[in-house]
DSSP file (Angstrom, degrees, kcal/mol; ACC not computed):
  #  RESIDUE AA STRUCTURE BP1 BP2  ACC     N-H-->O    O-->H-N    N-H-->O    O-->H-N    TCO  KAPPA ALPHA  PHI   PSI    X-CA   Y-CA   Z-CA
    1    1 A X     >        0   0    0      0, 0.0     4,-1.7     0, 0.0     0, 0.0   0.000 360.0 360.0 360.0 -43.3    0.0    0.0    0.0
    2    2 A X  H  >  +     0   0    0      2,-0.2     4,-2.7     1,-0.2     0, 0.0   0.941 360.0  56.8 -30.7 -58.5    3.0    2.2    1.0
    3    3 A X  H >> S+     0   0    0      1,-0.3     4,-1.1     2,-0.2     3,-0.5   0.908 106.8  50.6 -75.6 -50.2    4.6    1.6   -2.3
    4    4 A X  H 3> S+     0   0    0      1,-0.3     4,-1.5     2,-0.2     5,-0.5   0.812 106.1  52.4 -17.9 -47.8    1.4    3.1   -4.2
    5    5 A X  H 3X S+     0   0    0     -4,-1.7     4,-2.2     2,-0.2     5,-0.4   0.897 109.9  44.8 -81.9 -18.9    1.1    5.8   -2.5
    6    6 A X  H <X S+     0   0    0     -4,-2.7     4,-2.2    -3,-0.5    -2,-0.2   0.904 117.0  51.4 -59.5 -63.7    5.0    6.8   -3.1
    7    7 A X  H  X S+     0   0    0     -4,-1.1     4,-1.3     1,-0.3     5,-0.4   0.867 114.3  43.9 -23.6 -85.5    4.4    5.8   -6.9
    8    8 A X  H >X S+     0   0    0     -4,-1.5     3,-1.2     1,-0.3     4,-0.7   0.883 117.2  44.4  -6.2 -68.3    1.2    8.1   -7.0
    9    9 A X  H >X S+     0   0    0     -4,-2.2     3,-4.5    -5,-0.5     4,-2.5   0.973 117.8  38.2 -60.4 -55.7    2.7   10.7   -5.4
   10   10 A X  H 3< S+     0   0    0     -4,-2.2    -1,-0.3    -5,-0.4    -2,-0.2   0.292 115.1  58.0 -78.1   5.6    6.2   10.9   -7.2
   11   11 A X  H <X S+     0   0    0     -4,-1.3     4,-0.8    -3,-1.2    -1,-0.3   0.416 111.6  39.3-126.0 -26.7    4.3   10.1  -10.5
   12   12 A X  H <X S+     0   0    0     -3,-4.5     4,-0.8    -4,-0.7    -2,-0.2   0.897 112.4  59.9 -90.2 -35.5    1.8   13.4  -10.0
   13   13 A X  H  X>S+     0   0    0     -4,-2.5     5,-1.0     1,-0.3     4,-0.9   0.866 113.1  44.2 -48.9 -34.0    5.1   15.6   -8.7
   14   14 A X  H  45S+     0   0    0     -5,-0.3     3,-0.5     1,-0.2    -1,-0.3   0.920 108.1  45.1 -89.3 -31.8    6.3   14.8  -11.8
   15   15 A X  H  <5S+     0   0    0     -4,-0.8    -2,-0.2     1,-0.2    -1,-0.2   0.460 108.0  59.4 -83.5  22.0    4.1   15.2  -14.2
   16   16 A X  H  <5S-     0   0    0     -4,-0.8    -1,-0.2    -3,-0.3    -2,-0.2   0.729 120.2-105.2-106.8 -39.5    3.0   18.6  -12.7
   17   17 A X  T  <5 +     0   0    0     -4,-0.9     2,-0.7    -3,-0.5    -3,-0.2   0.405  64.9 153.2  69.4  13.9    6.8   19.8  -13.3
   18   18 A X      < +     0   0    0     -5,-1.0    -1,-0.2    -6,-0.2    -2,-0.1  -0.767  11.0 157.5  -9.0  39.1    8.1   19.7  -10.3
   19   19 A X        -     0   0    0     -2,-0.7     2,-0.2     1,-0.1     3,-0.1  -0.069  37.3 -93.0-135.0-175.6   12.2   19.1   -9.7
   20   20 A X        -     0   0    0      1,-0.3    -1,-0.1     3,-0.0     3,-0.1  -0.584  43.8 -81.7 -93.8 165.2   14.4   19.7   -7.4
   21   21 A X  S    S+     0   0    0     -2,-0.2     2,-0.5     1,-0.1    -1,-0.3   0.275  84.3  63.8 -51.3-176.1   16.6   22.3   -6.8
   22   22 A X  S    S+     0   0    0     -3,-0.1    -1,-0.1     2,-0.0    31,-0.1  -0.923  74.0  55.1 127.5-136.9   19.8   22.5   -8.4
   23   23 A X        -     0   0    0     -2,-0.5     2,-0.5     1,-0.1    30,-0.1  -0.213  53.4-163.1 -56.8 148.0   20.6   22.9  -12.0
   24   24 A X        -     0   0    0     26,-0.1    -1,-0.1    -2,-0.0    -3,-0.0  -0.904  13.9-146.1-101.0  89.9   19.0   25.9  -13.9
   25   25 A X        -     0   0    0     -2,-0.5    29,-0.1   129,-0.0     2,-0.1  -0.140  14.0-133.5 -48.6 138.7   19.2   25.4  -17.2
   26   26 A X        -     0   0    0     27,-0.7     2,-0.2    24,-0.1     5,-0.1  -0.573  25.8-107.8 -75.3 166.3   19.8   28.8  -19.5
   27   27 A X        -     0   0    0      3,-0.1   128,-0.0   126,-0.1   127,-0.0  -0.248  39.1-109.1 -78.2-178.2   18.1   29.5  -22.1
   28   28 A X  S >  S+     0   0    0      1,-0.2     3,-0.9    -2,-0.2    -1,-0.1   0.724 111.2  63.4 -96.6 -10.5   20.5   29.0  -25.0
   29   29 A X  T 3  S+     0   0    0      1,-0.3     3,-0.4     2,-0.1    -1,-0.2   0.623 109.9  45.2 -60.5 -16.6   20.9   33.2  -25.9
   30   30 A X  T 3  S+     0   0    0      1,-0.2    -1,-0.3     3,-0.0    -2,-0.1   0.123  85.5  90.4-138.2  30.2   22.3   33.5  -22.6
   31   31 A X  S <  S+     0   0    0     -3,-0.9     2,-0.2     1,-0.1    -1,-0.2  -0.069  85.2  66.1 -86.3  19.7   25.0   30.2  -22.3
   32   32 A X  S    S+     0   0    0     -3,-0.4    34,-0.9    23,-0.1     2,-0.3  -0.866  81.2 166.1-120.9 100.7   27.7   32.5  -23.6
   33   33 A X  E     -ab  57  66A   0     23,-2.6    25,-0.9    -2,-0.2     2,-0.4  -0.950  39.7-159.1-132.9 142.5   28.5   35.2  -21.2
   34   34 A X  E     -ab  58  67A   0     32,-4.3    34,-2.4    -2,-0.3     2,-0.7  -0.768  18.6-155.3-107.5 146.0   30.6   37.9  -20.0
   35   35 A X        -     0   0    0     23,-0.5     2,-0.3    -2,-0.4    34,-0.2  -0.824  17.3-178.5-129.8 117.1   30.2   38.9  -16.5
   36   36 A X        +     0   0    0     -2,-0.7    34,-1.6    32,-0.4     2,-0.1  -0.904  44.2   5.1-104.4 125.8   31.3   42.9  -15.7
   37   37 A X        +     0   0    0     -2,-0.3    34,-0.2    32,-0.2     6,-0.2  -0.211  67.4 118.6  86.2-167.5   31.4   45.0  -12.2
   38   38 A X  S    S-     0   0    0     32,-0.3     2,-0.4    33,-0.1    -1,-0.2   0.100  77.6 -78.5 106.8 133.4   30.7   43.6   -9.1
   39   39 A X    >   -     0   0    0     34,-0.1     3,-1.9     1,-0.1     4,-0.4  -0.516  53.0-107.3 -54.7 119.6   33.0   43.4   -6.1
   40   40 A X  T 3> S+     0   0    0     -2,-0.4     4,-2.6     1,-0.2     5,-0.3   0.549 121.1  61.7  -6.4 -77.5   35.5   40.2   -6.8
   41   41 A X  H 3> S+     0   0    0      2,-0.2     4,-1.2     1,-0.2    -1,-0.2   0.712 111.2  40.4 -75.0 -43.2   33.4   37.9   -3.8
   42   42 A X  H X> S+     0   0    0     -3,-1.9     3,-2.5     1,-0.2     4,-1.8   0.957 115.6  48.6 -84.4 -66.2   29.9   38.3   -6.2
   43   43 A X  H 3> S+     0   0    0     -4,-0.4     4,-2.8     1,-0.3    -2,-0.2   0.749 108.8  49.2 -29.8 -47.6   31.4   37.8   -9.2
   44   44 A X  H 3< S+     0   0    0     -4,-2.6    -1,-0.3     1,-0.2    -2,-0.2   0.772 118.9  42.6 -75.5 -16.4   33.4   34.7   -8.2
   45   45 A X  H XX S+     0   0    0     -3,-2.5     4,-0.8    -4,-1.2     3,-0.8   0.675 112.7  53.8 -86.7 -17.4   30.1   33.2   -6.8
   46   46 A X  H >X S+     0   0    0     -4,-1.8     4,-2.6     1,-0.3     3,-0.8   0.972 111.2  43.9 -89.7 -45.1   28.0   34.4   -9.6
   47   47 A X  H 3< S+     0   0    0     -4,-2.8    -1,-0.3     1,-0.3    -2,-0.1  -0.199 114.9  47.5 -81.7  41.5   30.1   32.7  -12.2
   48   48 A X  H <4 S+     0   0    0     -3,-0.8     4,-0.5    -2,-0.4    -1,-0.3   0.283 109.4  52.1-126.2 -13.4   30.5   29.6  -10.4
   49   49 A X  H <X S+     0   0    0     -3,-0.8     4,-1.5    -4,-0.8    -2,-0.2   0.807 113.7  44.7 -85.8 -40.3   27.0   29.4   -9.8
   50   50 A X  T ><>S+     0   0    0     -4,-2.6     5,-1.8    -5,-0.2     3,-0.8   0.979 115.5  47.7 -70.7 -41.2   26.4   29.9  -13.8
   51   51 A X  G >45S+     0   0    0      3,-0.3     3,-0.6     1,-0.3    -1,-0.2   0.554 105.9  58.7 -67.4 -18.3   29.2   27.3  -14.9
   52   52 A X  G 345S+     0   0    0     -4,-0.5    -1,-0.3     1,-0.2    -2,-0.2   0.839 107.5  44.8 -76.0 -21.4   27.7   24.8  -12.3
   53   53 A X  G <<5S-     0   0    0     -4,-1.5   -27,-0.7    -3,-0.8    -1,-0.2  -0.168 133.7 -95.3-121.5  42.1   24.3   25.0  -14.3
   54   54 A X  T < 5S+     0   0    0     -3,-0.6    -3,-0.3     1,-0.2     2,-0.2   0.732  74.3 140.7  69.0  34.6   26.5   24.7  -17.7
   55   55 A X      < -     0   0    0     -5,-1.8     2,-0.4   -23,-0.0    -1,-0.2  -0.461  46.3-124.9 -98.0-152.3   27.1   28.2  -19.0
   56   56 A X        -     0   0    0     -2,-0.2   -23,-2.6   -26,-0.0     2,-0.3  -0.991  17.9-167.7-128.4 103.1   30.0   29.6  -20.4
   57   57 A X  E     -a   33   0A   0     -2,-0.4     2,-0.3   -25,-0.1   -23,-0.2  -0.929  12.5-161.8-114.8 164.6   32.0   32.8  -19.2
   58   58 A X  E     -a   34   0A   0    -25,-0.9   -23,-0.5    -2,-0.3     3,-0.1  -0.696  26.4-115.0-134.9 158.0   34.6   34.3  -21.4
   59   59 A X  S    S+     0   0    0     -2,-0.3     2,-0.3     1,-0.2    -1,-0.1   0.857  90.1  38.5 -86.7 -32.9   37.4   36.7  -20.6
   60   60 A X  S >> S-     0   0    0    -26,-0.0     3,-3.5     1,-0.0     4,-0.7  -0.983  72.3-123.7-110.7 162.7   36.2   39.3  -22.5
   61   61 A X  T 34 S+     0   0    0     -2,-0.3     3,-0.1     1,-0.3   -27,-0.1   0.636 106.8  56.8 -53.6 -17.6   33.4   41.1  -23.6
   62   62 A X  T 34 S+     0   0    0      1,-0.2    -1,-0.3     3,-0.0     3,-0.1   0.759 100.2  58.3 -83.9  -7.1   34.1   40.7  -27.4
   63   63 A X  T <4 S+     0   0    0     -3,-3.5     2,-0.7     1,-0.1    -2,-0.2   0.559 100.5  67.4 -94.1 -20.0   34.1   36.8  -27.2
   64   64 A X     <  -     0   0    0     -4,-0.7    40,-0.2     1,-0.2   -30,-0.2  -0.886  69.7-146.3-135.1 138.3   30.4   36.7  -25.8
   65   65 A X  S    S+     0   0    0     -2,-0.7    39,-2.7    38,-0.1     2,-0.5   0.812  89.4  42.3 -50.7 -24.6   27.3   37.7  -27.6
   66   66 A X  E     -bC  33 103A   0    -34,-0.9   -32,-4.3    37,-0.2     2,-0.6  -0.882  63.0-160.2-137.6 154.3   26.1   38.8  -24.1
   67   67 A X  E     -b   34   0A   0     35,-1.4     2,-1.2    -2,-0.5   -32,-0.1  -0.906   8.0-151.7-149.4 121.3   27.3   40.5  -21.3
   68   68 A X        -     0   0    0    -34,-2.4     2,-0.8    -2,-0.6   -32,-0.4  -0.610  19.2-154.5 -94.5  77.3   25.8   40.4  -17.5
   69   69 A X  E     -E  100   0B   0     31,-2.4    31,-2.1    -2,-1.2     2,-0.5  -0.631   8.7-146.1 -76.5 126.7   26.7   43.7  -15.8
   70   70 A X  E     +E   99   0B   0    -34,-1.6   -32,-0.3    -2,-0.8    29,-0.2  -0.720  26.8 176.2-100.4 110.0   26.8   43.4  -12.2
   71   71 A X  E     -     0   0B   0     27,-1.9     2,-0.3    -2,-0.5    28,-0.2   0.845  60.5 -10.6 -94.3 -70.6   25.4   47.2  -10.9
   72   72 A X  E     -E   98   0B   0     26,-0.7    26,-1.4   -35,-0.1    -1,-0.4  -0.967  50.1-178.6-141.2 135.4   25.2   47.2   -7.6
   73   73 A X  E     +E   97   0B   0     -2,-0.3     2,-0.4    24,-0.2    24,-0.2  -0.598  27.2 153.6-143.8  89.2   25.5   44.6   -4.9
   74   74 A X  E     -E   96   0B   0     22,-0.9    22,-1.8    -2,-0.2     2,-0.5  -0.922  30.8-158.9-114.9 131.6   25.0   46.1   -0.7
   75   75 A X  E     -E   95   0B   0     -2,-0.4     2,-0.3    20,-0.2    20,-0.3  -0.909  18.4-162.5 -93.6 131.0   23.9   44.5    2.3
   76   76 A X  E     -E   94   0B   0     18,-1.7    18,-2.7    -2,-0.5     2,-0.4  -0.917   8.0-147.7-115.5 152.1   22.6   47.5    4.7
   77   77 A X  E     +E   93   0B   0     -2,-0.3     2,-0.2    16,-0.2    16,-0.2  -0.960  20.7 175.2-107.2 115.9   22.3   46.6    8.3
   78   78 A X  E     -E   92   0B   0     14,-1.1    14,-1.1    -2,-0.4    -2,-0.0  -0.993  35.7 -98.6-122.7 158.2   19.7   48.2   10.4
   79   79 A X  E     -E   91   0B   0     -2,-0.2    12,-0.3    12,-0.2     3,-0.1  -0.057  33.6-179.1 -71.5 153.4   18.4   47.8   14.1
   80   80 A X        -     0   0    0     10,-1.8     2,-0.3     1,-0.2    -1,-0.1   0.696  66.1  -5.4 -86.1 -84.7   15.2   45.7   14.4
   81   81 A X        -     0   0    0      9,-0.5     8,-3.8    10,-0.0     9,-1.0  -0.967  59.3-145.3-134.5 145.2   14.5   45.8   17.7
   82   82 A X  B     -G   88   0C   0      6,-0.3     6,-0.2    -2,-0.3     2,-0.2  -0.481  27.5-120.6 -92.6 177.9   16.2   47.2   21.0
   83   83 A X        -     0   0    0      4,-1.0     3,-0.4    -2,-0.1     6,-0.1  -0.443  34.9 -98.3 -87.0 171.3   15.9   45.3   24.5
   84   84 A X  S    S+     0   0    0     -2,-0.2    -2,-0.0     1,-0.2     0, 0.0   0.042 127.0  56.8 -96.5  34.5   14.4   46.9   27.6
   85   85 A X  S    S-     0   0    0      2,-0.3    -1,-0.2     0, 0.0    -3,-0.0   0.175 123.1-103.5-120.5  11.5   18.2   47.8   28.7
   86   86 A X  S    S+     0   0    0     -3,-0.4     3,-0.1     1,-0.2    -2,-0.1  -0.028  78.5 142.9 133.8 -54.3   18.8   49.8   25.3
   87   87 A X        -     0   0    0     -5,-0.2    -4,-1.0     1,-0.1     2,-0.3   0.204  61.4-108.2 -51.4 145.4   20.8   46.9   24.1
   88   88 A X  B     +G   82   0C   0     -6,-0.2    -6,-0.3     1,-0.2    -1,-0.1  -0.633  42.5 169.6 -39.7 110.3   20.5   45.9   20.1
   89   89 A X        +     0   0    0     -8,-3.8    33,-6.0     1,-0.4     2,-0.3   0.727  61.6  26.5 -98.1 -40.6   18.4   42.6   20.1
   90   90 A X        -     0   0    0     -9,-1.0   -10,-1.8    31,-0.2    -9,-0.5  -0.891  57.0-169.2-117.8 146.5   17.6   42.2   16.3
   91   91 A X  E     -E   79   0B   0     -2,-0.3    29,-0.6   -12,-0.3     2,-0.4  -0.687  16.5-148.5-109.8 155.0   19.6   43.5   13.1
   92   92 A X  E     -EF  78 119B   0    -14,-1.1   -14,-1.1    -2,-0.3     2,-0.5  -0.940   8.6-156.9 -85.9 129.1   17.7   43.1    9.7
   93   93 A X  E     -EF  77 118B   0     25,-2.9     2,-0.7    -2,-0.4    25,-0.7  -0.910  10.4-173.5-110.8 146.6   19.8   42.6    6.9
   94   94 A X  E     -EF  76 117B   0    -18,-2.7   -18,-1.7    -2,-0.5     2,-0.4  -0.845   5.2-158.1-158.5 132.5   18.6   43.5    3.3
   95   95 A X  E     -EF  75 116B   0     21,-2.3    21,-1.1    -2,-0.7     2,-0.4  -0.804   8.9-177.8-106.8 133.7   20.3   42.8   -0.1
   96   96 A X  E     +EF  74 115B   0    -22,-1.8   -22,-0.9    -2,-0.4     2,-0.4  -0.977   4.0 179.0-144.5 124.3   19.9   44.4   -3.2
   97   97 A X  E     -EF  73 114B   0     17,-3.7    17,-1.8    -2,-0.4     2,-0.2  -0.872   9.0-167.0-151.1 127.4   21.6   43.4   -6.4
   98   98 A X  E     +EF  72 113B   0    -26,-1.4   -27,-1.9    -2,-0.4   -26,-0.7  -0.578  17.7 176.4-117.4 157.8   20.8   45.4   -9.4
   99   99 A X  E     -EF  70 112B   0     13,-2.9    13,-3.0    -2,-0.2     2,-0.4  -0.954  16.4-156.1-163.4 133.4   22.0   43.8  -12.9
  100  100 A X  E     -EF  69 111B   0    -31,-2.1   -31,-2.4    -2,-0.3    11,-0.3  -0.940   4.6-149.7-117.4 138.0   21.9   44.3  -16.4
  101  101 A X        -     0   0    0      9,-2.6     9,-0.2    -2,-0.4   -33,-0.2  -0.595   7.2-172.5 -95.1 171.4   22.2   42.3  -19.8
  102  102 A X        -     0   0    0      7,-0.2   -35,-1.4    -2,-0.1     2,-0.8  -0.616  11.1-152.0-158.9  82.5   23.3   43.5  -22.5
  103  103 A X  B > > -CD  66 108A   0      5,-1.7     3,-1.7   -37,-0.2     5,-1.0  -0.651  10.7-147.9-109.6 116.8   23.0   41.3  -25.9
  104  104 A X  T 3 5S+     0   0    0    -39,-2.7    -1,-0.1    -2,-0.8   -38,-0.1   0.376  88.4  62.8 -35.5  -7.5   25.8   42.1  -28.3
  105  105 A X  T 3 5S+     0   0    0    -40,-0.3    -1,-0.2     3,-0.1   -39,-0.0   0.843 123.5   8.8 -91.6 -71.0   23.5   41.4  -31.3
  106  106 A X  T < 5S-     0   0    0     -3,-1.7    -2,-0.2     2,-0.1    -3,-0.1  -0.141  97.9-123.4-125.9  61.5   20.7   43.9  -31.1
  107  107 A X  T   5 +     0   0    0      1,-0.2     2,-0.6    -5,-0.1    -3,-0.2   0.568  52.7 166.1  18.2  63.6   22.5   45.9  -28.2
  108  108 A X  B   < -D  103   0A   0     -5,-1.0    -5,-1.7     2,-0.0     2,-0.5  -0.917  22.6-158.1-106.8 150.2   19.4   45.4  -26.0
  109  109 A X        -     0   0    0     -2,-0.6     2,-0.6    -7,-0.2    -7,-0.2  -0.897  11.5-176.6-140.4 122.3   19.7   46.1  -22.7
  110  110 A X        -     0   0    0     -2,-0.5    -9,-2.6    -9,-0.2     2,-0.5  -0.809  12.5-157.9-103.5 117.7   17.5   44.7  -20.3
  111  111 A X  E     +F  100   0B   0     -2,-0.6     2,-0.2   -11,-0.3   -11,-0.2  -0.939  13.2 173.0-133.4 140.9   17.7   45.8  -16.1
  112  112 A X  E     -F   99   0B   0    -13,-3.0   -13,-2.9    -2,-0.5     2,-0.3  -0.842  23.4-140.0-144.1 162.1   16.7   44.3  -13.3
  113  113 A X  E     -F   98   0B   0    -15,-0.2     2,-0.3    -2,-0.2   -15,-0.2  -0.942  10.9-173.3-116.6 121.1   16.6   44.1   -9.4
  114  114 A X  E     +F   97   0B   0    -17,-1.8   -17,-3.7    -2,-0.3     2,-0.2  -0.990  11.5 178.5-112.1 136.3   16.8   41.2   -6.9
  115  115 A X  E     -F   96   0B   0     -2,-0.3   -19,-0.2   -19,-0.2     2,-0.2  -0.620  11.4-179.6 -93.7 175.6   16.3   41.5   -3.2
  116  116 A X  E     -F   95   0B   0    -21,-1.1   -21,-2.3    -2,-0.2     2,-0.3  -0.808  14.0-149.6-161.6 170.3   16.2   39.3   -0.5
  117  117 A X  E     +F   94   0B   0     -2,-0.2     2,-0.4   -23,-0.2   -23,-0.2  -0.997  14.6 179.0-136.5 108.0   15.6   40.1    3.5
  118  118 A X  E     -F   93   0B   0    -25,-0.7   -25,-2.9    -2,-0.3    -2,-0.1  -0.972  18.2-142.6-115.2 147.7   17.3   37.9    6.8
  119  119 A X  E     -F   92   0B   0     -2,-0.4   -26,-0.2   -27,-0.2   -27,-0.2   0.099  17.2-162.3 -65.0-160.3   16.7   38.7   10.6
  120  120 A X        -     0   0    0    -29,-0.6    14,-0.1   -28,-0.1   -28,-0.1   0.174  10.7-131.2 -97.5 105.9   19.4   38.3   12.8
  121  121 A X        -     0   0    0      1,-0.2     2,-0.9   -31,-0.1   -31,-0.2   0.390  11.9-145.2 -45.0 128.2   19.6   38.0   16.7
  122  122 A X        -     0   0    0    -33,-6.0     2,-0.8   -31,-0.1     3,-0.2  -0.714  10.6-169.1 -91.4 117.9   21.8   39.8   18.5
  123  123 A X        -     0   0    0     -2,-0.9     7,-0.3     1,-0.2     3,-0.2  -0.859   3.0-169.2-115.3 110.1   23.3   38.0   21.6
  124  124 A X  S >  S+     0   0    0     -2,-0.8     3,-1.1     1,-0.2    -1,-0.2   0.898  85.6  56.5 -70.1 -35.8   25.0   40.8   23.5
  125  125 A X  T 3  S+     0   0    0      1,-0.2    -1,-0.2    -3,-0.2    -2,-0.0   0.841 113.2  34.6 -32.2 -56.6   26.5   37.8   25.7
  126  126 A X  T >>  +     0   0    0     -3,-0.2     3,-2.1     1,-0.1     4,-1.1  -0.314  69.7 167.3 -94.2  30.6   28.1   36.0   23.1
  127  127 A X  H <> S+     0   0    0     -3,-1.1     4,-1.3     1,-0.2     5,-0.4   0.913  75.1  49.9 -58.4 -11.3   29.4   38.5   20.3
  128  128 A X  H 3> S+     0   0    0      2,-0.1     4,-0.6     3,-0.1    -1,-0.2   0.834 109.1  48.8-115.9  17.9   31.6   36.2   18.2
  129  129 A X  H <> S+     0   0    0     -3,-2.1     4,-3.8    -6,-0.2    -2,-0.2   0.803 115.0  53.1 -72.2 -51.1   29.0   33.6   17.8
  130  130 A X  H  X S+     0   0    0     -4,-1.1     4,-0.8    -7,-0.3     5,-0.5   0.943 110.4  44.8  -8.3 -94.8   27.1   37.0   16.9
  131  131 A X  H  X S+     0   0    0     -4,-1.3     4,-0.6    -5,-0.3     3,-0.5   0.692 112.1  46.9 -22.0 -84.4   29.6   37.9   14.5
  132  132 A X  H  X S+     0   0    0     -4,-0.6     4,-1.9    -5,-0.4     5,-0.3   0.709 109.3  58.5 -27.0 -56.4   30.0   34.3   12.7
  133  133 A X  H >X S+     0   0    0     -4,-3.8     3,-3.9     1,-0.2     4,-1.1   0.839 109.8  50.4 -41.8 -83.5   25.8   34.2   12.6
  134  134 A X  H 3X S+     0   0    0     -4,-0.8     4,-2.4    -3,-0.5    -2,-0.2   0.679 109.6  43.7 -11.0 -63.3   26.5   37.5   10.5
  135  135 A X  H 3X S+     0   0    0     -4,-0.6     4,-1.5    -5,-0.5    -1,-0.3   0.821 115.0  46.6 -76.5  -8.4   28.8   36.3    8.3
  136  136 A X  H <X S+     0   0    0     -3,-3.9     4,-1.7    -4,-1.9    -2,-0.2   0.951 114.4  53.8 -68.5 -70.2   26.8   33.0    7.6
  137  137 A X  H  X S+     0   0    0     -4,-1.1     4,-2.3     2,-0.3    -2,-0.2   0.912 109.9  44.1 -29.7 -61.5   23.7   35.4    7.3
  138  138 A X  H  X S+     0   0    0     -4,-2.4     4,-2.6    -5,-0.4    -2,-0.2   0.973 118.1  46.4 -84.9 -52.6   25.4   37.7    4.6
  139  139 A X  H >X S+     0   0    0     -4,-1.5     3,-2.7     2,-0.2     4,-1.6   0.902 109.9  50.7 -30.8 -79.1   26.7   34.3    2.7
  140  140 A X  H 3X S+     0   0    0     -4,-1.7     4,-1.9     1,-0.3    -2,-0.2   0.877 112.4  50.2 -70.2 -61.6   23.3   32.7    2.9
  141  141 A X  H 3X S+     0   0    0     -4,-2.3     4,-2.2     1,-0.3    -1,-0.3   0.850 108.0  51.9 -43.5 -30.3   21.8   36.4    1.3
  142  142 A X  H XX S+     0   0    0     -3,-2.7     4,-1.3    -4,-2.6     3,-0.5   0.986 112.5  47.6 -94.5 -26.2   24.4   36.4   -1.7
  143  143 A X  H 3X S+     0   0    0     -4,-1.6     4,-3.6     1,-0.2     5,-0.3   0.924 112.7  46.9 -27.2 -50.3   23.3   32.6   -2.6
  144  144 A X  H 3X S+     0   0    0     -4,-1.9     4,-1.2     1,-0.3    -1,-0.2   0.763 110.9  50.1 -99.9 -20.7   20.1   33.4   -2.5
  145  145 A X  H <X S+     0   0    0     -4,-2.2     4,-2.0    -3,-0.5    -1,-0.3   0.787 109.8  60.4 -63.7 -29.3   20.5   36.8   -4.7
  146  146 A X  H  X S+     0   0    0     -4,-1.3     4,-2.5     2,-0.2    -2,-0.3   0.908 102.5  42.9 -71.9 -40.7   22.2   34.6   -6.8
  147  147 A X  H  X S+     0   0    0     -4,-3.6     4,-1.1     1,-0.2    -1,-0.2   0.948 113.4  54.4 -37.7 -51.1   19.3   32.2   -7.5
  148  148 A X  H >X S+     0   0    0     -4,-1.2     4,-1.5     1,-0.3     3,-1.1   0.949 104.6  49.8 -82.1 -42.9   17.2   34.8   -7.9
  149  149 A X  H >X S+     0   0    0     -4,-2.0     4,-5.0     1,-0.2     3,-1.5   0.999 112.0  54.1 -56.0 -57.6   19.4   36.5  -10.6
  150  150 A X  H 3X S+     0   0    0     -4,-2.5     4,-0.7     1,-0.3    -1,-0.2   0.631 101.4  58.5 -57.6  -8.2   19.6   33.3  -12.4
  151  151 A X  H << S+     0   0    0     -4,-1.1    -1,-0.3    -3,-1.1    -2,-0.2   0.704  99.4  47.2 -36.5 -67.6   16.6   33.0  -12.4
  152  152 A X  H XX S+     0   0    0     -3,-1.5     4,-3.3    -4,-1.5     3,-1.7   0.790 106.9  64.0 -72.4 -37.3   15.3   36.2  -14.3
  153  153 A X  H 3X S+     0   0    0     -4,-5.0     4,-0.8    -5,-0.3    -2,-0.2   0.981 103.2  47.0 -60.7 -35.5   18.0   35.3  -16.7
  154  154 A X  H 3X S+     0   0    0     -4,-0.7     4,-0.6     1,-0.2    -1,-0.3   0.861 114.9  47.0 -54.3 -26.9   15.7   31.8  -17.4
  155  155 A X  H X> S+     0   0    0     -3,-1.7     4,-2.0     1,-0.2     3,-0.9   0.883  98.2  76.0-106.0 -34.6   12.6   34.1  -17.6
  156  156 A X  H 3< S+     0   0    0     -4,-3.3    -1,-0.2     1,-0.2    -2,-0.2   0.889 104.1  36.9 -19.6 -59.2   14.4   36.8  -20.2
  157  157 A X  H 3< S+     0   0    0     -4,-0.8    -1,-0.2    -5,-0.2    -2,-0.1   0.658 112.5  59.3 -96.0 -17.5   14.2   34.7  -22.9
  158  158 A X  H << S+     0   0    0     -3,-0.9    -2,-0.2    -4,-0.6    -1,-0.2   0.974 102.4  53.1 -59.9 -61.3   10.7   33.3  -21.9
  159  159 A X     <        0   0    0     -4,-2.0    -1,-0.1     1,-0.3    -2,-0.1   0.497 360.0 360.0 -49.3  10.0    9.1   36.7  -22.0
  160  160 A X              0   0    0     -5,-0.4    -1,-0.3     0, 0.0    -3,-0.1   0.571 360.0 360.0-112.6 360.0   10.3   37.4  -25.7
């Protein structure tokens, strides 16, 4: 009976379209790319994130029909919440990474925004678990800007 129901199940999750996380494909306009601005730390995650899900980046901008400028990329820190001695208890963090394409063909240029938003508790007790949460926090946020950029590039080429 078990085994029916897995079948069933895993039988509608697929045919619904379903998958798991992971690879992204590209579209195929956008599996030759050049990737410009950014601080070093996004860049080297953004292009490993795009070459894990099989693009192509080139060392320069004349070798690929398209080219992924990297705009802006800031985390701002601000207070959440205070304690009833003063003390900090919550940070917000919020992340913004603005990006543009640029395809070398009919020099269109398309710009876009990803956010994303984490809490994080402040334990005046503890500050360099504190910290470490922080830098885990600000890693977890550029992943998850990065998805999200890769993302819109998959829906670019739908929307056309």
């Amino acid at each position: 009976m078990r085994l029916i129901a897995w079948t069933l199940t895993l039988s509608l999750l697929v045919g619904c379209g379903w998958h798991l996380r992971g690879v992204t494909p590209l579209p195929d306009g956008y599996r030759v790319l050049y990737i410009q601005g950014g601080g070093n730390d996004i860049r080297q995650a953004l292009r490993q994130q795009l070459e894990f899900n099989g693009a192509i980046i080139t060392a320069s901008a004349a070798d690929a029909p398209v080219q992924l400028i990297i705009e802006e990329y800031d985390v701002e820190k601000r207070t959440l919440s205070v304690n009833a001695s003063g003390q900090v208890a919550e940070y917000e963090l919020n992340a913004l990474l603005s990006a543009s394409v640029v395809r070398q063909l009919d020099d269109e240029k398309q710009s876009f925004e990803v956010n994303a938003r984490r809490t994080l508790s402040n334990d005046v007790n503890n500050v360099v678990a504190t910290q470490q949460e922080e830098t885990q926090t600000r890693e977890d946020l550029k992943t998850d800007l990065i998805t999200r950029l890769i993302r819109r590039l998959q829906s670019l080429e739908q929307a056309k």
